[in-house]
N, C-alpha and C positions, 0 to 999 in steps of 0.2 A: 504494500500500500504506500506509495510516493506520495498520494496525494496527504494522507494522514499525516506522514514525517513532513513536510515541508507546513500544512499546519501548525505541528507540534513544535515547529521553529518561531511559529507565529502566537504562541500559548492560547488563554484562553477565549482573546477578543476575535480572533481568527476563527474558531470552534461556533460560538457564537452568530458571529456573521455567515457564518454558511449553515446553519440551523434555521437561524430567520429566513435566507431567502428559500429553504425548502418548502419550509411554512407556506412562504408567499409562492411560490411556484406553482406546487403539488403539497398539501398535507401530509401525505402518506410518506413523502420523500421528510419531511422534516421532522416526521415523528422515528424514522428511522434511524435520523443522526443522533438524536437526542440519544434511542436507547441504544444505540452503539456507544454514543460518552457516557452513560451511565455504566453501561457494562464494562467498560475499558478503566474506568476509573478516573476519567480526563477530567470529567467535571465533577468529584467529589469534593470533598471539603480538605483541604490542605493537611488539616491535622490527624486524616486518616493515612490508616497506614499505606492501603492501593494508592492513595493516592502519591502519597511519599515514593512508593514502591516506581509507578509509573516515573515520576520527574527525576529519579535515580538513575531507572534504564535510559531514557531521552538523552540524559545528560552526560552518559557514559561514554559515548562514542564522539570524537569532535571531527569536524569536515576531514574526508579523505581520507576513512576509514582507521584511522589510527586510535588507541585509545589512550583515554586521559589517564596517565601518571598520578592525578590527585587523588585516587582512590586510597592509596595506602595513606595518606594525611587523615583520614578517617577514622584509621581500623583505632581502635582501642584496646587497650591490653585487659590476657585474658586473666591473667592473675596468678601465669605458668611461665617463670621468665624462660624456661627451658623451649618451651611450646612457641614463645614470642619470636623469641631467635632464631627459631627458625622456619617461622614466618618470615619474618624480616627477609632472610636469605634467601629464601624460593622467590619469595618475589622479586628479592633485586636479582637471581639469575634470570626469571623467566622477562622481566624489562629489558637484560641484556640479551635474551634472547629475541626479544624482538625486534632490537634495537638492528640486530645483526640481521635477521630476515627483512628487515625494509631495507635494510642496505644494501641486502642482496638481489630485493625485488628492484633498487633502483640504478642499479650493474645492470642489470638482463634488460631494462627498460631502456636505458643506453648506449648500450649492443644492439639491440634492437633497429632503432633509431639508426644507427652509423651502419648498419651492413642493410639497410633500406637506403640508404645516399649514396653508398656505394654502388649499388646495383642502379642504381638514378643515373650515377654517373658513368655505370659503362655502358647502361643503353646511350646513355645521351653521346655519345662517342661513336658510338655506330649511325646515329644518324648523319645526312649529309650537311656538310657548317651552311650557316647564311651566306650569302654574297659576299667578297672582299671589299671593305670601304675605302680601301685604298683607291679600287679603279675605279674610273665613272661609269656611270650607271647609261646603259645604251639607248634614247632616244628613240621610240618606232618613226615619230614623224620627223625628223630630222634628216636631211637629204646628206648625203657623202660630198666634201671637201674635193672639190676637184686637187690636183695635185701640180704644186708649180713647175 
């Protein structure tokens, strides 16, 4: 659903205004959206938990697929320093892990890229060049220079 996440960009005034114009539309279409925010949890009350739950998931992911690093500024300890520590440490391998996999996705993405210009460039090689701007360019209606 695009349409939903690019709302969900737009929080709840956005949600709103395409509920009213359902209303105004077709009823049936507006009574639809409603119980899809209802069921979803979009328009609950802040201080529910779905609803917390929802603006957690939304907020997870930031543009271009990567996820936000603030997650761990969250966690709270569990009262097992042993337990904590190694939280702590899965998590900073598995950030280094991903750190390494988008670096790698953005290697193959720029390999990509350069052996696509390259093959750019040897069709473009095979074709035959433009005109040479050196010589002048031949005149059809131009009559031949007798010669002295």
């Amino acid at each position: 659903m695009e349409i939903a996440a690019k709302l969900d960009d737009y929080g709840k005034p956005a949600w709103i205004t395409v509920m009213v114009l359902g209303f105004i539309l077709f009823w049936p279409i507006g009574l639809a959206i409603l119980a899809y925010l209802i069921w979803s949890g979009r328009m609950g009350s802040w201080k529910t938990k779905s609803a917390a739950r929802w603006r957690a998931e939304r907020g997870a992911w930031s543009c271009g697929g990567k996820r936000r690093s603030s997650s761990r500024q969250h966690t709270s300890p569990s009262g097992n320093a042993a337990f904590d520590e190694y939280r702590e440490e899965t998590l900073s391998r598995l950030e280094d892990e991903q750190k390494e996999f988008f670096d790698y996705l953005e290697r193959l993405r720029q390999a990509k890229d350069k052996s696509e210009f390259d093959q750019f460039m040897s069709e473009r090689g095979m074709r035959p060049e433009a005109p040479d701007a050196s010589k002048p360019p031949k005149d059809k209606d131009s009559k031949p220079q007798p010669e002295a």
